[in-house]
Backbone and ligand atoms as CSV (ligand in chain L), in Angstrom:
chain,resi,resn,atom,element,x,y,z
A,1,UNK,N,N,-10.274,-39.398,-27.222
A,1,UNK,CA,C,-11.144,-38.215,-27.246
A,1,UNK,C,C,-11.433,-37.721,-25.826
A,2,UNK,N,N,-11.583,-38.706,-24.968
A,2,UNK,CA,C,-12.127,-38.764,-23.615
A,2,UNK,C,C,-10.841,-37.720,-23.021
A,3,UNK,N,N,-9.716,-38.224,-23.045
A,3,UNK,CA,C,-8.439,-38.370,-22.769
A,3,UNK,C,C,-7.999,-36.724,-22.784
A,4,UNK,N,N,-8.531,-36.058,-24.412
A,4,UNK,CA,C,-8.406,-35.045,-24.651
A,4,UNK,C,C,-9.038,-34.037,-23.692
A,5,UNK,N,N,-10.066,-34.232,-24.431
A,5,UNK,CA,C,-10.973,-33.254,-23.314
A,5,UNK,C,C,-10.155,-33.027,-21.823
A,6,UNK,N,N,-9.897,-34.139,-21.303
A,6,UNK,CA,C,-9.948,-33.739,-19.625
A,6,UNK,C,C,-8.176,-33.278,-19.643
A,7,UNK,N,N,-7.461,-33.213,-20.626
A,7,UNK,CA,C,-6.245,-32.788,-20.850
A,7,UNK,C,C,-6.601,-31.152,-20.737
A,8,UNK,N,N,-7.552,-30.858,-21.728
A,8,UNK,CA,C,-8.066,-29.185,-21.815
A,8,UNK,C,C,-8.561,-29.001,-20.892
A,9,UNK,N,N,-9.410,-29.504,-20.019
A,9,UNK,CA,C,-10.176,-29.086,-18.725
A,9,UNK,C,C,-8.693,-29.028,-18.090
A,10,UNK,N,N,-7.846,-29.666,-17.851
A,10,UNK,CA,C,-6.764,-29.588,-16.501
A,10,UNK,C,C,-6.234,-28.451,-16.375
A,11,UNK,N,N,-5.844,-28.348,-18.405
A,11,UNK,CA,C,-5.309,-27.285,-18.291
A,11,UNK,C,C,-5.930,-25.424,-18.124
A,12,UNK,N,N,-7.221,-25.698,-18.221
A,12,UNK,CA,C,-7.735,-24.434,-18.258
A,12,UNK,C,C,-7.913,-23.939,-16.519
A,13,UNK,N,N,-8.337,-25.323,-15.752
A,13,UNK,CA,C,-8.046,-25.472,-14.349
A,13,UNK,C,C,-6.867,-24.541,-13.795
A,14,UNK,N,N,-5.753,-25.136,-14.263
A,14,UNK,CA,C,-4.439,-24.655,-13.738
A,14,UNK,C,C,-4.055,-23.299,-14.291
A,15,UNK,N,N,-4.703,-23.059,-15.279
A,15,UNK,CA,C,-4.758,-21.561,-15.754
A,15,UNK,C,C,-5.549,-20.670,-14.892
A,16,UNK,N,N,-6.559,-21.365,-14.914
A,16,UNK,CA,C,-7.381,-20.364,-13.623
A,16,UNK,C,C,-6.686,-20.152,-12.372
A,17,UNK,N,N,-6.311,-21.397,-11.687
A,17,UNK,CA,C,-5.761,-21.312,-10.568
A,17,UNK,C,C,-4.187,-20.308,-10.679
A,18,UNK,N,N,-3.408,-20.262,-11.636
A,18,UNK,CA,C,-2.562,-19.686,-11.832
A,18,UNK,C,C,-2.921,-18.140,-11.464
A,19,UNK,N,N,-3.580,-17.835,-12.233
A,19,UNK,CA,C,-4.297,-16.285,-12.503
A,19,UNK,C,C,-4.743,-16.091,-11.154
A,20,UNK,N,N,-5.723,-16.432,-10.076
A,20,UNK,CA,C,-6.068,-16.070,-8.858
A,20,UNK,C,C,-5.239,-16.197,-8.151
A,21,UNK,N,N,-4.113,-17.328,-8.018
A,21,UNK,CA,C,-2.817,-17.098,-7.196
A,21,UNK,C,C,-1.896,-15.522,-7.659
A,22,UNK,N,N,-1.884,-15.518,-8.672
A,22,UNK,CA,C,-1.450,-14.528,-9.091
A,22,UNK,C,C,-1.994,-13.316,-8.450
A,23,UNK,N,N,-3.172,-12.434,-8.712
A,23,UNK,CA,C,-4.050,-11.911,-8.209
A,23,UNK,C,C,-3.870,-11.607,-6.735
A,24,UNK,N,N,-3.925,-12.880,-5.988
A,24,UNK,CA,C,-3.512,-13.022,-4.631
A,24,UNK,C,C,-2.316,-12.048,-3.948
A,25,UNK,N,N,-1.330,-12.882,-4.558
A,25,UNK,CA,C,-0.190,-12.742,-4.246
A,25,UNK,C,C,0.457,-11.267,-4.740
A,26,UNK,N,N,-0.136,-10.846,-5.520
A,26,UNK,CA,C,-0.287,-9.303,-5.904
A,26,UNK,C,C,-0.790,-8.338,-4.475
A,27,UNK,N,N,-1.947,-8.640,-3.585
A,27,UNK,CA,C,-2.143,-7.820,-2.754
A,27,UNK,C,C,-1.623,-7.279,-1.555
A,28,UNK,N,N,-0.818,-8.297,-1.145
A,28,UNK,CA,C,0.091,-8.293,0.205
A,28,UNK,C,C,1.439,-8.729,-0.315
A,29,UNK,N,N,3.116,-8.254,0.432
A,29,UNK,CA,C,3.772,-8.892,0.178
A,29,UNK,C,C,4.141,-9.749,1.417
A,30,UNK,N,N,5.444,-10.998,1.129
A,30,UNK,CA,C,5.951,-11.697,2.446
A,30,UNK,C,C,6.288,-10.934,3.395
A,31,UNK,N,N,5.834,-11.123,4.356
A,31,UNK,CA,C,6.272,-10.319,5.641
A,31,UNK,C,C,6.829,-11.287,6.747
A,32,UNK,N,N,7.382,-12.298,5.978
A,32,UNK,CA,C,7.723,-13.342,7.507
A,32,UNK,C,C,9.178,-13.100,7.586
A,33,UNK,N,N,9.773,-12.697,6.713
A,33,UNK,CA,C,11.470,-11.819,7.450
A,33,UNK,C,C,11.463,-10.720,7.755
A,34,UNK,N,N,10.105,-9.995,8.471
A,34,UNK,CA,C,10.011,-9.011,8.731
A,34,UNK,C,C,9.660,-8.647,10.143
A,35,UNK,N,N,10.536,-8.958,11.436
A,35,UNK,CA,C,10.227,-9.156,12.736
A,35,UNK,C,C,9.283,-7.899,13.090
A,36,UNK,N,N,9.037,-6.635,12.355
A,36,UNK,CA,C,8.673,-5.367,13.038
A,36,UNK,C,C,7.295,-5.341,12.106
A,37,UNK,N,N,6.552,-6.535,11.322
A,37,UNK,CA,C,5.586,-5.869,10.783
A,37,UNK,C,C,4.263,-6.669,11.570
A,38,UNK,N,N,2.812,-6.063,12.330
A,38,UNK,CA,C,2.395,-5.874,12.633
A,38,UNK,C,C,1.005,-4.909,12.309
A,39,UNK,N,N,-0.306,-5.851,12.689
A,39,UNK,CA,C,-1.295,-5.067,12.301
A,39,UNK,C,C,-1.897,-4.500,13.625
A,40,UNK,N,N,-1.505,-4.606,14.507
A,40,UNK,CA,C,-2.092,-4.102,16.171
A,40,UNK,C,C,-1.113,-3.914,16.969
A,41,UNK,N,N,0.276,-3.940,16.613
A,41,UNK,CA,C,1.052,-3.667,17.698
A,41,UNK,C,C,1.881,-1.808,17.196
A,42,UNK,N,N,1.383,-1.039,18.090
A,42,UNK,CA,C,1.378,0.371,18.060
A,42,UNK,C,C,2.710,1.009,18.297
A,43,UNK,N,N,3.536,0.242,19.536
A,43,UNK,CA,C,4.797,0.214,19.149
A,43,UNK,C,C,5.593,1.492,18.615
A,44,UNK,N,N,6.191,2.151,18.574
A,44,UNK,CA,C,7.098,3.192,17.544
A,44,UNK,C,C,8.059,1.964,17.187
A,45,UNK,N,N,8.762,1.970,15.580
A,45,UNK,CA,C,9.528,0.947,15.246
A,45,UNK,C,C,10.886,1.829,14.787
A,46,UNK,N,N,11.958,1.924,15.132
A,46,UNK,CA,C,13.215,2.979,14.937
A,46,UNK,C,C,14.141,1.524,14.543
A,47,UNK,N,N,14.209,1.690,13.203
A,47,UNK,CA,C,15.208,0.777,12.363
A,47,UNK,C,C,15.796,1.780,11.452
A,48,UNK,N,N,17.346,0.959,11.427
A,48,UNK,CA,C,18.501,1.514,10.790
A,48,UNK,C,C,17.842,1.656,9.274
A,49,UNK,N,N,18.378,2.564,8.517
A,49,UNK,CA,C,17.611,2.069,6.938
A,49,UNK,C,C,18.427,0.915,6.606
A,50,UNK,N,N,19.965,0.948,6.609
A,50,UNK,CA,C,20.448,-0.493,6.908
A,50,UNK,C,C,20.080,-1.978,6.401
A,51,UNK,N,N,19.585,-1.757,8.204
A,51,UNK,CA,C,18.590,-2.951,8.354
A,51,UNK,C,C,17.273,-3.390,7.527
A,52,UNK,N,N,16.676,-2.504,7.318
A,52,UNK,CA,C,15.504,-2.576,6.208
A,52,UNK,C,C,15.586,-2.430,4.907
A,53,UNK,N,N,16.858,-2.227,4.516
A,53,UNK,CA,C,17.056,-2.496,3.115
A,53,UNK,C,C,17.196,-3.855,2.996
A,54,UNK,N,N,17.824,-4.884,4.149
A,54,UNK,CA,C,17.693,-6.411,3.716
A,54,UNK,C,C,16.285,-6.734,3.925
A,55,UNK,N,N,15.275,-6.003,4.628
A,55,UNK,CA,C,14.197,-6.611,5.191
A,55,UNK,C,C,13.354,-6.397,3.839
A,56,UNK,N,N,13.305,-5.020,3.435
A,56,UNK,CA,C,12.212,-4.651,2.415
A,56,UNK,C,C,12.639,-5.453,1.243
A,57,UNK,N,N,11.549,-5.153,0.634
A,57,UNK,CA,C,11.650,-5.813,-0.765
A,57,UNK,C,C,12.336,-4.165,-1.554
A,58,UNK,N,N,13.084,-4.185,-2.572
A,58,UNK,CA,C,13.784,-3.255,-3.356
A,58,UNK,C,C,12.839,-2.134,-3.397
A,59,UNK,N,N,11.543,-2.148,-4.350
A,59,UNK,CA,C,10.431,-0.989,-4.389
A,59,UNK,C,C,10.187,-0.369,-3.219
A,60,UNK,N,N,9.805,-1.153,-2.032
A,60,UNK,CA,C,8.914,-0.272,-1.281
A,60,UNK,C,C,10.276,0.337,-0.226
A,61,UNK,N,N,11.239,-0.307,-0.544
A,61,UNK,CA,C,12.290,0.361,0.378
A,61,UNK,C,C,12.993,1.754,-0.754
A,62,UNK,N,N,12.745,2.043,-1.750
A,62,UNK,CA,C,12.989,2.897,-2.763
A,62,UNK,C,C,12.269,4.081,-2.032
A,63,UNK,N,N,10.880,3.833,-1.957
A,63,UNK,CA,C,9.445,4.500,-2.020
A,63,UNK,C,C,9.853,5.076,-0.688
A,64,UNK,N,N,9.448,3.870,0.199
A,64,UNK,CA,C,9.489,4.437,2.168
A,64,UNK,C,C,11.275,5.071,2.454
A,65,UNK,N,N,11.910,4.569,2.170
A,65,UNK,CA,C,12.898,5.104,3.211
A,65,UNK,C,C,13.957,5.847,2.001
A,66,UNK,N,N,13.395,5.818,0.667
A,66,UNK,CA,C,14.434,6.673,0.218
A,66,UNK,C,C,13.793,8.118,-0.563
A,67,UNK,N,N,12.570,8.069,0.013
A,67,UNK,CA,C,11.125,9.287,-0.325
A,67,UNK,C,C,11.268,9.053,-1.986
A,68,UNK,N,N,11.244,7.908,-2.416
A,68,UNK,CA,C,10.769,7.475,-3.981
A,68,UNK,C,C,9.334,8.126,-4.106
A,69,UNK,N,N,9.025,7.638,-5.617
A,69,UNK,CA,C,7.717,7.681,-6.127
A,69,UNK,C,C,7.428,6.536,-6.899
A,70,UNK,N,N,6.030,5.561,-7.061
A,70,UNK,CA,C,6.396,5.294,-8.266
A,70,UNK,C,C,5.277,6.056,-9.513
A,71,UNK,N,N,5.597,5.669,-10.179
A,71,UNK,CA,C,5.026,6.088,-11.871
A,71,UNK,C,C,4.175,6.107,-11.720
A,72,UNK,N,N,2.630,6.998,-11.940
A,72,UNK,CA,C,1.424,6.554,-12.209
A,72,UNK,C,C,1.181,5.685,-12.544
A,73,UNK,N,N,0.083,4.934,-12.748
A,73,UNK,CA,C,-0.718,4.149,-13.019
A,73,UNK,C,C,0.021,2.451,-13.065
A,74,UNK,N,N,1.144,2.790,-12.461
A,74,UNK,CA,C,1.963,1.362,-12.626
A,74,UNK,C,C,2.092,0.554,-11.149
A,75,UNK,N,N,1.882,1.799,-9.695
A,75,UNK,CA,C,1.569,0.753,-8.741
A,75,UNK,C,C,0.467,-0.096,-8.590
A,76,UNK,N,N,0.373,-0.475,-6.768
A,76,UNK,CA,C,-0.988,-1.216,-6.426
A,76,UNK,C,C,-2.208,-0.318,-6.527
A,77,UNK,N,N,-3.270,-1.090,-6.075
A,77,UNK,CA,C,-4.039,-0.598,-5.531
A,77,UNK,C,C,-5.247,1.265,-6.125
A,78,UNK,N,N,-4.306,1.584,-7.132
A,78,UNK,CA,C,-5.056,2.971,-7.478
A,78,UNK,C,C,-6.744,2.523,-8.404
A,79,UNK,N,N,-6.467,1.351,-8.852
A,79,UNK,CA,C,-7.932,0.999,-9.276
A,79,UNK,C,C,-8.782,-0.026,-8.414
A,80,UNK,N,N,-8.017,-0.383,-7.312
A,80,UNK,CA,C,-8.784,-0.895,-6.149
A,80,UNK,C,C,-9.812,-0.563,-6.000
A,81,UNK,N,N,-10.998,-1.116,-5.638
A,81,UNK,CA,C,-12.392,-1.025,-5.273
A,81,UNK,C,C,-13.257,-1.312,-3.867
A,82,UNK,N,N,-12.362,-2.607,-3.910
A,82,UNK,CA,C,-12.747,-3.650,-2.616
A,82,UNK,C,C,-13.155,-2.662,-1.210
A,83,UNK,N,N,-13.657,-3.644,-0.471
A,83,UNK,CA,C,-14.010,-2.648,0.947
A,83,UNK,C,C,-12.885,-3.315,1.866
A,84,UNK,N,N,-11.943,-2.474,2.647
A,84,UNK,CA,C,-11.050,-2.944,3.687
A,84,UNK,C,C,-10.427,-1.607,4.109
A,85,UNK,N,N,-8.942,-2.508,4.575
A,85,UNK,CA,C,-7.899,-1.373,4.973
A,85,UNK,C,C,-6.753,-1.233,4.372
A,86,UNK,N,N,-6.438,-0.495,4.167
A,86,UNK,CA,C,-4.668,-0.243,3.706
A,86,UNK,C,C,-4.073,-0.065,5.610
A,87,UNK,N,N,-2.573,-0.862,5.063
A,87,UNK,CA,C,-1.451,-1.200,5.946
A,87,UNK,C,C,-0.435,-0.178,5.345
A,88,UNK,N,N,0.607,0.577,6.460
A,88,UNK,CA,C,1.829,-0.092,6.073
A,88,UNK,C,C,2.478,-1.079,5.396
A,89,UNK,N,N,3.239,-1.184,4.198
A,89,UNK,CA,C,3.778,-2.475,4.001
A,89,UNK,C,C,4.733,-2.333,4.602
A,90,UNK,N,N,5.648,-1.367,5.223
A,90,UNK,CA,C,6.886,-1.444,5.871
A,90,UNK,C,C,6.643,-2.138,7.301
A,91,UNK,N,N,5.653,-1.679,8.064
A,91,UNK,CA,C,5.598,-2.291,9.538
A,91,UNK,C,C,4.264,-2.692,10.030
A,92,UNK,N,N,3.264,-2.518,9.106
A,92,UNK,CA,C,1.869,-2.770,9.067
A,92,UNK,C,C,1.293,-2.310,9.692
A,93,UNK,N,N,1.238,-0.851,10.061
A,93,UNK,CA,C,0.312,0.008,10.835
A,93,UNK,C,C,-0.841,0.357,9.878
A,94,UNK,N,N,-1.881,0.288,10.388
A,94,UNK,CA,C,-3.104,0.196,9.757
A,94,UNK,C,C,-3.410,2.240,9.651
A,95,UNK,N,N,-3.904,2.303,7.550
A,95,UNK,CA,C,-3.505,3.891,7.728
A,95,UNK,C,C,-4.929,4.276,7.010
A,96,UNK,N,N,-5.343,3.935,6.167
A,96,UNK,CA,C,-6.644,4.065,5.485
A,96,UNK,C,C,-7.863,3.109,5.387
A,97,UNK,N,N,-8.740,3.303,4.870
A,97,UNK,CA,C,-9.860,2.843,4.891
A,97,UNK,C,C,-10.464,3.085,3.680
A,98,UNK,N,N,-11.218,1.775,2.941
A,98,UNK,CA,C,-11.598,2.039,1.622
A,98,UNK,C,C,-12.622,3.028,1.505
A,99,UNK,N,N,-13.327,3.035,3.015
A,99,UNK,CA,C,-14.858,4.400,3.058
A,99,UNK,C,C,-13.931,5.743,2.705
A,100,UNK,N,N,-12.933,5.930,2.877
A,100,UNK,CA,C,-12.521,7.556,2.613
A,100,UNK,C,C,-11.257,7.117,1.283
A,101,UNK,N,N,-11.297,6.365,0.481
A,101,UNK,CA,C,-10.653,6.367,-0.954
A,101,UNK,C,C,-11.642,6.726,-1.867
A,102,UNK,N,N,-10.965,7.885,-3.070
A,102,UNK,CA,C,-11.855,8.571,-4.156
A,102,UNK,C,C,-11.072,8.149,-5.430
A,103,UNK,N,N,-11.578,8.481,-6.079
A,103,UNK,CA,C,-11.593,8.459,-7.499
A,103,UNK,C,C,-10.428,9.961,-7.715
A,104,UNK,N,N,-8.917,9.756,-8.054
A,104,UNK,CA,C,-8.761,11.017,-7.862
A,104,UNK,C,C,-8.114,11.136,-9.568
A,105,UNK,N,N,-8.213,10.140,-10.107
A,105,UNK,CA,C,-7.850,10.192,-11.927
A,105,UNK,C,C,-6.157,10.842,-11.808
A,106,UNK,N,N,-5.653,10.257,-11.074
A,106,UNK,CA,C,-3.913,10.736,-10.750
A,106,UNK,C,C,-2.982,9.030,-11.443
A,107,UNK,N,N,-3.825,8.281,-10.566
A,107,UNK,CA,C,-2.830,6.414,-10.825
A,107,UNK,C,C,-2.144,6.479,-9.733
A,108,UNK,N,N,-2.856,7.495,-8.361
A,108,UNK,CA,C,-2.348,6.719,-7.291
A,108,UNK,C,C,-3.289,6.543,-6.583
A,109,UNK,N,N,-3.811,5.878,-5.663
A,109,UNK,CA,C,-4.564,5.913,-4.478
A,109,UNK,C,C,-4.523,6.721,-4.009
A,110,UNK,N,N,-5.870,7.517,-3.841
A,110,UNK,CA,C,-5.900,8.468,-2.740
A,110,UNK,C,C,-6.874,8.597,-2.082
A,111,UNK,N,N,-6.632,9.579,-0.897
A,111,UNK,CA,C,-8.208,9.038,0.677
A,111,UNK,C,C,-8.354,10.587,0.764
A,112,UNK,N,N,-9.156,10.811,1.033
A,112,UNK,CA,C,-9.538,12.340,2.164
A,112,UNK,C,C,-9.650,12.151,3.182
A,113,UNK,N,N,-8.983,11.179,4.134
A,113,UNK,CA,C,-8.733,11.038,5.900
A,113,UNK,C,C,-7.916,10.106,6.241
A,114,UNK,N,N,-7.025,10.216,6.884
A,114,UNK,CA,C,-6.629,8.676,7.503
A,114,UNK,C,C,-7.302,8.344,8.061
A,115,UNK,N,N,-7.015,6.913,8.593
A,115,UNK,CA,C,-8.361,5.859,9.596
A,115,UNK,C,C,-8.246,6.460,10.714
A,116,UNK,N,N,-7.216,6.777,11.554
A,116,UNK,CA,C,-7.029,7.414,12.607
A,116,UNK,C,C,-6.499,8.689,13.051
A,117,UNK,N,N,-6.625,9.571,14.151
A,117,UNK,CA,C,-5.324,10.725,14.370
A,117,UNK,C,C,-4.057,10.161,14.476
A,118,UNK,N,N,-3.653,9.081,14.879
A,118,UNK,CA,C,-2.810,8.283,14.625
A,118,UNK,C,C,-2.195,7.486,14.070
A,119,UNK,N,N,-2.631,7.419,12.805
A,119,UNK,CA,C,-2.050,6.459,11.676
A,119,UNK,C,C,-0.955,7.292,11.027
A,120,UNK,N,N,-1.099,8.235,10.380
A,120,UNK,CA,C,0.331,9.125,10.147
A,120,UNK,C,C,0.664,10.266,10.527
A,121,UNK,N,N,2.020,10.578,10.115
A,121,UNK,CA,C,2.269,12.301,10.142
A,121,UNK,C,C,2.674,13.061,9.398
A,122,UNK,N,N,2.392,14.608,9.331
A,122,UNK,CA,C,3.009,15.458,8.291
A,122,UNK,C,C,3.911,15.724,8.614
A,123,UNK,N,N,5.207,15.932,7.307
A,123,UNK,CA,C,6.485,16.705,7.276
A,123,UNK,C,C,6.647,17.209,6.128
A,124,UNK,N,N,7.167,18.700,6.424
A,124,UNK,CA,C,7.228,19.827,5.134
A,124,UNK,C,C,8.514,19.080,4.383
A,125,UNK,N,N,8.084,18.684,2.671
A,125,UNK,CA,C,8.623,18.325,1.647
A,125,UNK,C,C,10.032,18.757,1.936
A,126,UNK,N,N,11.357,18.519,1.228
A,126,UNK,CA,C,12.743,18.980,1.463
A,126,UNK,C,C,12.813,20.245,0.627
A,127,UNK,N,N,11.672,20.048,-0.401
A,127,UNK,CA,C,11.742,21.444,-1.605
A,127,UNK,C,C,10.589,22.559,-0.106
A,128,UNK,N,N,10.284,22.195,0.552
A,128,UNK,CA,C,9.671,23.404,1.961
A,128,UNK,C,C,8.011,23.904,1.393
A,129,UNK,N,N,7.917,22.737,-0.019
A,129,UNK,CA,C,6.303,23.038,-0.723
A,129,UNK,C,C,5.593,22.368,-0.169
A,130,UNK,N,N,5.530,20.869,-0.233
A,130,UNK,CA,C,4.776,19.893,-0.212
A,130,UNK,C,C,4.632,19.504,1.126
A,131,UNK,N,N,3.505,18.770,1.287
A,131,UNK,CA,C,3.724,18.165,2.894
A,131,UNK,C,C,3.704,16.658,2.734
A,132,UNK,N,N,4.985,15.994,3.465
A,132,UNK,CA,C,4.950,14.418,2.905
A,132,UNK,C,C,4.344,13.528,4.307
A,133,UNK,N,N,3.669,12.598,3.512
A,133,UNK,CA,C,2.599,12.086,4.289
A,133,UNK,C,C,3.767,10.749,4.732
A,134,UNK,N,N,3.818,10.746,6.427
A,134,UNK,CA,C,4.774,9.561,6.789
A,134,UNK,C,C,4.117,8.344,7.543
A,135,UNK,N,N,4.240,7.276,7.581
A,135,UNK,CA,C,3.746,6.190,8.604
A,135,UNK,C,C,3.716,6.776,9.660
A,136,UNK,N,N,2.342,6.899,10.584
A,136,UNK,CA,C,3.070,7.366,12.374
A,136,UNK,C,C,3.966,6.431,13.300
A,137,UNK,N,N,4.066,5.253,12.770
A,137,UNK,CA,C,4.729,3.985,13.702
A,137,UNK,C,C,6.282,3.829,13.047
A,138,UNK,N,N,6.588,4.098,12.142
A,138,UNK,CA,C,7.942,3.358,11.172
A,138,UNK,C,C,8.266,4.926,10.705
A,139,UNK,N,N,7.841,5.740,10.355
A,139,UNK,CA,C,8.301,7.215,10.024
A,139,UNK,C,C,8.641,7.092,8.742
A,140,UNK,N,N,7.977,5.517,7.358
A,140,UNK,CA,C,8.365,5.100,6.013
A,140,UNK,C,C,7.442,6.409,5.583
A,141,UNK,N,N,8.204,6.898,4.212
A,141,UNK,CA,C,7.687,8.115,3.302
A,141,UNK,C,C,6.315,7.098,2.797
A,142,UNK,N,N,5.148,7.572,2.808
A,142,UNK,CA,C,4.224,7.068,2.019
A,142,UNK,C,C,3.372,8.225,0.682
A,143,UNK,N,N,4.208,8.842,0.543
A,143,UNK,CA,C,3.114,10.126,-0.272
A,143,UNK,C,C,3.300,11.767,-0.166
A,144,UNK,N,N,1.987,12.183,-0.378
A,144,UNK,CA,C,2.295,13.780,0.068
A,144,UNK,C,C,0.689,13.804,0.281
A,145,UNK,N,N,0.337,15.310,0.663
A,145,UNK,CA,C,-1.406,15.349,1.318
A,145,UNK,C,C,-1.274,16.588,0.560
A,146,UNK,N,N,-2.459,17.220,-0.283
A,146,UNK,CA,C,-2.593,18.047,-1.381
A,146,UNK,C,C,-4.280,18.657,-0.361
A,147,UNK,N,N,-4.088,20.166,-1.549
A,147,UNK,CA,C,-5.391,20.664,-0.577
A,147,UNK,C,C,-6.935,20.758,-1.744
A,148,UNK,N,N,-6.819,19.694,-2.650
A,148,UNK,CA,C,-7.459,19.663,-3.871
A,148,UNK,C,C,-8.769,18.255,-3.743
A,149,UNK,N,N,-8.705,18.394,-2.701
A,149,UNK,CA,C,-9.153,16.624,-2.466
A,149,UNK,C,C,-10.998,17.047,-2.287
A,150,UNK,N,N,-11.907,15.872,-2.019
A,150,UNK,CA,C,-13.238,16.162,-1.795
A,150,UNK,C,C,-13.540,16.289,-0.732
A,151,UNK,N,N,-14.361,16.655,-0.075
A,151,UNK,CA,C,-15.538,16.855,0.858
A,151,UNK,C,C,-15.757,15.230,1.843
A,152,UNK,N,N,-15.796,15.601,2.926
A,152,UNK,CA,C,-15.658,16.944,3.914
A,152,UNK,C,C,-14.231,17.322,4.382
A,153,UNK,N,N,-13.549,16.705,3.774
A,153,UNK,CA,C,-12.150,17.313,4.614
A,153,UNK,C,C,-10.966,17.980,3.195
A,154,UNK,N,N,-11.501,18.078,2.431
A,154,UNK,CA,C,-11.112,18.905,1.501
A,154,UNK,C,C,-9.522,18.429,0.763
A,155,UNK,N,N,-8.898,16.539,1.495
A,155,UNK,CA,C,-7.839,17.143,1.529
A,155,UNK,C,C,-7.832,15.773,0.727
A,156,UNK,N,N,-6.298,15.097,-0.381
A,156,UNK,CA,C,-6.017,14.754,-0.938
A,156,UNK,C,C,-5.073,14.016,-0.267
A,157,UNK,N,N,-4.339,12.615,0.227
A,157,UNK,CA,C,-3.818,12.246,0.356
A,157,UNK,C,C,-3.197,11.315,-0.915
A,158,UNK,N,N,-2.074,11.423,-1.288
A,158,UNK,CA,C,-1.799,10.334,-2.601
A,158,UNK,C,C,-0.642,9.548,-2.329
A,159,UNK,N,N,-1.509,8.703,-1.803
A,159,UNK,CA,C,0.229,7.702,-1.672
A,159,UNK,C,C,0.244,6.995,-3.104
A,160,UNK,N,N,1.708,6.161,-2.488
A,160,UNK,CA,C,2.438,5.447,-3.515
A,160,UNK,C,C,1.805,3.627,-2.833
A,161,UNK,N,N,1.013,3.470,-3.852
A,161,UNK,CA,C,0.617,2.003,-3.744
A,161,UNK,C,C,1.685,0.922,-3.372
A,162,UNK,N,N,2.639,1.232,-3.121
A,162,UNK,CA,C,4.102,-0.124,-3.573
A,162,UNK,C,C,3.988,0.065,-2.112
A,163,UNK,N,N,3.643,1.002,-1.219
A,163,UNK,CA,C,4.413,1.079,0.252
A,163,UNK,C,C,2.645,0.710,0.957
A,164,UNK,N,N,1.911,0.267,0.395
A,164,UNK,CA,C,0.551,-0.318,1.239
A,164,UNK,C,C,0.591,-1.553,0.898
A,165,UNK,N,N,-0.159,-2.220,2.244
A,165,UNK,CA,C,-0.814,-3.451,2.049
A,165,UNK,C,C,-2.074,-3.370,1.981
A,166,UNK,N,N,-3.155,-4.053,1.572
A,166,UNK,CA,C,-4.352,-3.936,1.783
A,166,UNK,C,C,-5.268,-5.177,1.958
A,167,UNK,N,N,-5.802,-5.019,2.896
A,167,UNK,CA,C,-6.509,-6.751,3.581
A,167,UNK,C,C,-8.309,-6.429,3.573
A,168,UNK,N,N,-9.206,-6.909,2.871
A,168,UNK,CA,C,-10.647,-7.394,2.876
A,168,UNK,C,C,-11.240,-7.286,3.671
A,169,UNK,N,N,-12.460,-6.642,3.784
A,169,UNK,CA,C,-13.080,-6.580,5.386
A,169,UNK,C,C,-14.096,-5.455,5.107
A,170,UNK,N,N,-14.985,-5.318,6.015
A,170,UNK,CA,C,-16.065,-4.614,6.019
A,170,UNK,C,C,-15.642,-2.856,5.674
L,1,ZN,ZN,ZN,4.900,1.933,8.932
């Protein structure tokens, strides 16, 4: 009986622990075959796509370097809450901040500012409509910037969750 019990406790243990590793490992991906990724080094990073198709993982090299999308409501991060920063996942330049993420009922993440004048840049869409929102350090496609967004800066940024990292913090 004894025996039992602590059979069900182990296993509900390792269920838990399963599920928060899980969880975990959901927020960031491996970045240790990734010589160019970086949360403070400012750097401009000019890689072959090439080269970063072995480096990236399949999605976010879809997303960043082949101006993918993914699906609503099926990336990271669009029901995120937490207080921190969004990264680059391509080279880890630090681009948003959870103080300027809204509620934009799309299924992607979206901000009304980057963290810095320097975290990204605009380039007019290939259709000459849209303006696509790029890493300023790696030049990876992360999105587009819409003029529908809230107050005070009126503006909509919507990236694609697969091409952020996002790390905990005030
Ligand atoms: Zn980048």
């Amino acid at each position: 009986m004894i025996k039992k019990t602590f059979t069900a406790f182990a296993f509900a243990t390792t269920l838990f622990a399963f599920t928060a590793c899980s969880q975990t490992s959901a927020v960031t991906y491996d970045h240790s075959k990734n010589p160019y990724y970086s949360h403070t080094d400012n750097g401009p990073v000019k890689v072959p796509d090439a080269e970063w198709k072995k480096i990236l993982p399949a999605e976010v090299y879809r997303i960043a370097r082949e101006q993918g999308t993914e699906r609503a409501y099926t990336g990271k991060y669009w029901d995120n809450h937490e207080k921190g920063t969004y990264y680059c996942a391509v080279c880890g330049h630090p681009l948003y901040s959870s103080a300027t993420k809204f509620e934009s009922h799309t299924g992607w993440p979206s901000f009304y500012k980057p963290l810095t004048t320097t975290s990204v840049v605009l380039q007019k869409d290939a259709d000459g409509e849209r303006d696509e929102v790029e890493c300023a350090r790696c030049h990876s496609h992360l999105g587009h910037v819409f003029d529908d967004g809230p107050a005070p800066t009126g503006k909509r940024y919507c990236m694609d969750g697969n091409v952020l990292d996002f790390e905990k913090g005030k």
